[in-house]
Backbone as JSON Lines, residues from 0, in Angstrom:
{"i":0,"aa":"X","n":[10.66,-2.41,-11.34],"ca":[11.04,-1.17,-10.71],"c":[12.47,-1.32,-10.2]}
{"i":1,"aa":"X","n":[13.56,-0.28,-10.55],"ca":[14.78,-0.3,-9.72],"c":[14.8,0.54,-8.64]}
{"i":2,"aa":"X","n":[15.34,-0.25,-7.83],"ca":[15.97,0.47,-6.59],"c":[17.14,0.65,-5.94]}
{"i":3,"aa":"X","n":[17.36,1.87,-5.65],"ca":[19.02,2.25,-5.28],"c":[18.85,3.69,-4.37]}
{"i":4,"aa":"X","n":[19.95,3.77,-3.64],"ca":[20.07,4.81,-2.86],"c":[21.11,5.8,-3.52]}
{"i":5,"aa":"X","n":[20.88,6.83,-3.41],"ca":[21.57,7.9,-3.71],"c":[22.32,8.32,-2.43]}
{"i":6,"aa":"X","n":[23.8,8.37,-2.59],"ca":[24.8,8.77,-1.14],"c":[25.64,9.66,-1.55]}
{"i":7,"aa":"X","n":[25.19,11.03,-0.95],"ca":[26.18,12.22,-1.33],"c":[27.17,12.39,-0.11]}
{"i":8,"aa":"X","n":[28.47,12.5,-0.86],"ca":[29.79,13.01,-0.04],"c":[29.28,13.99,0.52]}
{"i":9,"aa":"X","n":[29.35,14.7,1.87],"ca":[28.93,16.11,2.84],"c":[30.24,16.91,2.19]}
{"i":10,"aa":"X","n":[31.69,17.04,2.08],"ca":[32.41,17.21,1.96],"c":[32.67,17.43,0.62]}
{"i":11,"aa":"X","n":[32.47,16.75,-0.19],"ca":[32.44,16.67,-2.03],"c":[31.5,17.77,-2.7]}
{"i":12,"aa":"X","n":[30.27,16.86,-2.49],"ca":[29.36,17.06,-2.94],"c":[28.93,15.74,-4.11]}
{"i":13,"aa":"X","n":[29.61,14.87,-4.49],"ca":[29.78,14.03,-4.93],"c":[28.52,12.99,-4.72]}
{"i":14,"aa":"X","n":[28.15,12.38,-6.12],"ca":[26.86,11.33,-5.24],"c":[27.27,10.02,-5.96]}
{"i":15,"aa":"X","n":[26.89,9.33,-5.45],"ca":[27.06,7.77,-5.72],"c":[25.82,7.11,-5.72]}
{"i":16,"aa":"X","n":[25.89,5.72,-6.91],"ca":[24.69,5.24,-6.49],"c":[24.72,3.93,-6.44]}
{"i":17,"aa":"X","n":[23.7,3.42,-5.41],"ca":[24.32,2.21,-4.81],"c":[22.63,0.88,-5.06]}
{"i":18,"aa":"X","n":[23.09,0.24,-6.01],"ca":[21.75,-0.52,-6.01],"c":[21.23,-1.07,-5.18]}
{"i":19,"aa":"X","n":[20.22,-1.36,-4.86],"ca":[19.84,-2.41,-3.31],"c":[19.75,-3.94,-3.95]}
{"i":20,"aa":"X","n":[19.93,-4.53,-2.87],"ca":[20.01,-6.31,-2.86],"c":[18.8,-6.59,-2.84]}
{"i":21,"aa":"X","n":[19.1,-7.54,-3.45],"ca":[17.44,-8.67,-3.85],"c":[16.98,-8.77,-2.39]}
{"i":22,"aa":"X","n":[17.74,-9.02,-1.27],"ca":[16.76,-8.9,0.12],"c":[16.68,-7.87,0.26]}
{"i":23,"aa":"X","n":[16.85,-6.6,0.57],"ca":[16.42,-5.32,0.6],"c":[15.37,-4.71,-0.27]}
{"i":24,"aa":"X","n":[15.34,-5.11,-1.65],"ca":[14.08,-5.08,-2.06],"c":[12.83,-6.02,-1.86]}
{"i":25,"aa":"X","n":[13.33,-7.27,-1.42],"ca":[12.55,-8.1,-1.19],"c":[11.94,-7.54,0.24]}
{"i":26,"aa":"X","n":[12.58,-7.0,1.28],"ca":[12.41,-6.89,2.58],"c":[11.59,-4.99,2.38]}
{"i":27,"aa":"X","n":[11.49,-4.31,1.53],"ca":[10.84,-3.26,0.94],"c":[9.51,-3.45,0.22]}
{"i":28,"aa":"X","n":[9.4,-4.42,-0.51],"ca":[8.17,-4.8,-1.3],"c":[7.22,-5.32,0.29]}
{"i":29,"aa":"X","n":[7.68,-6.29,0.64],"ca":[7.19,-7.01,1.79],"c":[6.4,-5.76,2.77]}
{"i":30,"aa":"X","n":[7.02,-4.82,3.16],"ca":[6.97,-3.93,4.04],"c":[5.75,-3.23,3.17]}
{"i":31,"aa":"X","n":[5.87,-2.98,2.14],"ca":[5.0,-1.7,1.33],"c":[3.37,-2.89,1.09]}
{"i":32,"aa":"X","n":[3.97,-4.0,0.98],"ca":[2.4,-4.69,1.05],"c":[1.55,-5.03,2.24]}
{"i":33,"aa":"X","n":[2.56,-4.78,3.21],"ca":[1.85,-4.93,5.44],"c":[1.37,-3.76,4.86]}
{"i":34,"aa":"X","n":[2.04,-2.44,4.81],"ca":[1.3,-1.14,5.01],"c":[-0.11,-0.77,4.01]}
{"i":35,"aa":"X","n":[-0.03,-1.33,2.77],"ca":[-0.9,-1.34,1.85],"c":[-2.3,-2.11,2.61]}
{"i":36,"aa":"X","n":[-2.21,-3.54,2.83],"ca":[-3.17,-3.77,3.32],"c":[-3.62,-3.06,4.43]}
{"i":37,"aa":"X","n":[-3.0,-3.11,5.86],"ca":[-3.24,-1.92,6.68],"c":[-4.07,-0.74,6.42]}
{"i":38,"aa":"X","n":[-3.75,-0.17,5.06],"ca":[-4.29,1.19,4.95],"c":[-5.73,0.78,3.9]}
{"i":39,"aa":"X","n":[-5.72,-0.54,3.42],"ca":[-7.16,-0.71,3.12],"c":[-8.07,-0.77,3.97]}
{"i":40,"aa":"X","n":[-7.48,-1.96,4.93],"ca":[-8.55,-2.19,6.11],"c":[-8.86,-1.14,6.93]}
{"i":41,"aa":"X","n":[-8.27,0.0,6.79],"ca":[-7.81,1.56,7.3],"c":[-9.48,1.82,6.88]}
{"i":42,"aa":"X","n":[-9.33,2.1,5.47],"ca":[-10.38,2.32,4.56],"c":[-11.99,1.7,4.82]}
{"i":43,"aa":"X","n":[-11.62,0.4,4.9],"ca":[-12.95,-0.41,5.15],"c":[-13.8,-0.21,6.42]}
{"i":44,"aa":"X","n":[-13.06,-0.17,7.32],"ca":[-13.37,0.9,8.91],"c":[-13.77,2.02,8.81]}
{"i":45,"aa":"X","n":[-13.2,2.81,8.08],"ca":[-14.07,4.37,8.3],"c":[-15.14,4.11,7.69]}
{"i":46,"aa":"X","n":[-15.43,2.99,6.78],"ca":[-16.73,3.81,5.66],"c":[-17.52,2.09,6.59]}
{"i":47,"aa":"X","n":[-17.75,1.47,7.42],"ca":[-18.67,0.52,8.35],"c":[-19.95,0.63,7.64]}
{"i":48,"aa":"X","n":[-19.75,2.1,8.09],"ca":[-21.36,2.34,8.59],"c":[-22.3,2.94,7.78]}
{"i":49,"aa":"X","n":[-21.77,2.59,6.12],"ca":[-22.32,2.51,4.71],"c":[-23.19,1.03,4.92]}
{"i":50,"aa":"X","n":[-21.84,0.35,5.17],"ca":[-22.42,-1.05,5.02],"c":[-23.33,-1.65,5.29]}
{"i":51,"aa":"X","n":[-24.05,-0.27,6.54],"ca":[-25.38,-0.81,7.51],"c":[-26.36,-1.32,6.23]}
{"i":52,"aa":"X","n":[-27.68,-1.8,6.77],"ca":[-28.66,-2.24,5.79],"c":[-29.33,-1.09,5.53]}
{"i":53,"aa":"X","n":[-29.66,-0.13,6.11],"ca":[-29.54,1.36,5.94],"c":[-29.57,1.93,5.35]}
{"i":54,"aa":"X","n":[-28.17,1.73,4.96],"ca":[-27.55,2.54,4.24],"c":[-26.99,2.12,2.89]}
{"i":55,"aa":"X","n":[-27.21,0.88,2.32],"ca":[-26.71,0.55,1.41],"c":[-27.7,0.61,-0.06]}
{"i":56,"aa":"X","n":[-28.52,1.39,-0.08],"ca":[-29.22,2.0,-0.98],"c":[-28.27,3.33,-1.67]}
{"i":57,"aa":"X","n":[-28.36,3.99,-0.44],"ca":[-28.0,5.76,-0.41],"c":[-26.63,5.94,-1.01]}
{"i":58,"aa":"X","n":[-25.59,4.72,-0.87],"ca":[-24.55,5.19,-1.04],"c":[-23.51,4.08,-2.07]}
{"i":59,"aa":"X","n":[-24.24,3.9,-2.72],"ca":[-23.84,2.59,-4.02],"c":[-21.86,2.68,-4.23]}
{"i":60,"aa":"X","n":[-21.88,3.88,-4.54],"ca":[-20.1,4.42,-5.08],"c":[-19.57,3.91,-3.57]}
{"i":61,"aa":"X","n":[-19.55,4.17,-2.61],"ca":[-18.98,3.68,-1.44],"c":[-18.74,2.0,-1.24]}
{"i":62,"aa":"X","n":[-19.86,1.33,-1.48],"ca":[-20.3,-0.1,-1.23],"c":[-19.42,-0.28,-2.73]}
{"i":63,"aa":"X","n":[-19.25,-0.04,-3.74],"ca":[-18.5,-0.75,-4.97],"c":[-17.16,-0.51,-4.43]}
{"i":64,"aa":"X","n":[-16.41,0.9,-3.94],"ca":[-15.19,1.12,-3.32],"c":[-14.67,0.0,-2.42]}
{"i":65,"aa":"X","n":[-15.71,-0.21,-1.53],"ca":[-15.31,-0.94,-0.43],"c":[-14.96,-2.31,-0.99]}
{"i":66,"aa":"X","n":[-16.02,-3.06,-2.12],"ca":[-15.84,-3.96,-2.84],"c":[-14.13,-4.09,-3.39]}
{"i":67,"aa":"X","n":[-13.9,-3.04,-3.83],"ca":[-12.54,-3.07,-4.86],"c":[-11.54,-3.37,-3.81]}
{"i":68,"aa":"X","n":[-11.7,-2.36,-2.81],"ca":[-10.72,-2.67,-1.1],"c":[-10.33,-3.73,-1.2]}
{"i":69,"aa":"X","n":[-11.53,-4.82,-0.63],"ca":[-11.97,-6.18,-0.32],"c":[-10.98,-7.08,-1.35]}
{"i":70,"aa":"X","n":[-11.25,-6.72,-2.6],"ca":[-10.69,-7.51,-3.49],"c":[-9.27,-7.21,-3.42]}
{"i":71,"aa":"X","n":[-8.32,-6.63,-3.54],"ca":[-7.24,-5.67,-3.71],"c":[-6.85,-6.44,-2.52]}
{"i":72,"aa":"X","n":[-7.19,-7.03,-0.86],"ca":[-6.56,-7.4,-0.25],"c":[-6.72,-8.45,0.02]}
{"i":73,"aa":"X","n":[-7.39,-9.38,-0.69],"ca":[-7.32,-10.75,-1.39],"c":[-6.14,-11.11,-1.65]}
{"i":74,"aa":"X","n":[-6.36,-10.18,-3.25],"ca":[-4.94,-10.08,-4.23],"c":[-3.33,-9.89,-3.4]}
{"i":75,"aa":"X","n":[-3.18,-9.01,-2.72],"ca":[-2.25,-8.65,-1.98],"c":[-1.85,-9.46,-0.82]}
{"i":76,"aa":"X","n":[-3.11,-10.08,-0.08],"ca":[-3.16,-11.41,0.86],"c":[-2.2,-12.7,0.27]}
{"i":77,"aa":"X","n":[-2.83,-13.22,-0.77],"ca":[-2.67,-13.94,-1.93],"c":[-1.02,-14.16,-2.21]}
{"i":78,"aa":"X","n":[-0.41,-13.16,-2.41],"ca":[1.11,-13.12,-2.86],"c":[1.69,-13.31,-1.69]}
């Protein structure tokens, strides 16, 4: 994936484009994988109370979701 900022002159109208640095993408990837996990474990919290013993008949598609979550922030842990 490339990344670059687009910087328009106010005055021109003119745009420029300016690639980002290996730490700026590095310091972007980094950031987008805190929030990624975050928003799994986001995920894994609302749906708990599938997980009850309960409930884990009734709601199979939820309990495989939660599974994929789980895995996905392994993977993402992992790197």
């Amino acid at each position: 994936m490339e990344y670059f900022e687009v910087i328009t002159n106010a005055q021109t109208g003119e745009k420029t484009i300016r690639p980002y640095t290996a730490q700026e993408i590095a310091a972007l990837e980094a950031g987008r994988k805190v929030s990624r996990i975050a928003e799994l474990k986001q995920f894994l919290a609302d749906t708990d109370y599938v997980a009850m013993s309960d409930y884990d008949k009734s709601k199979p598609e939820v309990l495989a979701q939660r599974q994929a979550w789980r895995e996905e922030i392994r993977t993402l842990e992992a790197n």
